[in-house]
C-alpha positions, 0 to 999 in steps of 0.5 A: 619027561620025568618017568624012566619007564617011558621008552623016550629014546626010541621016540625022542626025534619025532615027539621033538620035531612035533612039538618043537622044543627039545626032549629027553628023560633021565634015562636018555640024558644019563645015556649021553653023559656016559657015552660023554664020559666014556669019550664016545663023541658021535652023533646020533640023529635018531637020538634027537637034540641031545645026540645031535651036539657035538661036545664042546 
């Protein structure tokens, strides 16, 4: 999802699970890649594909 205004990461896991691929915006993925950075590794299934992986 392309606009920063949605709220994806509340909704993230269900709009997932209904249409089967993976969703993020560019909120929610820098979210993640700060987290990444910052060394916090956890798992947040609430936060839908992205938040489920584990840093390689």
């Amino acid at each position: 999802m392309s606009c920063t205004s949605l709220r994806v990461a509340e909704a993230v896991a269900e709009l997932e699970q209904r249409i089967g691929i993976p969703v993020t915006s560019s909120n929610h993925a820098m979210a993640w890649h700060c987290l990444r950075l910052a060394g916090i590794d956890d798992v947040v299934p609430s936060g839908g594909r992205l938040f489920a992986l584990p840093i390689a």
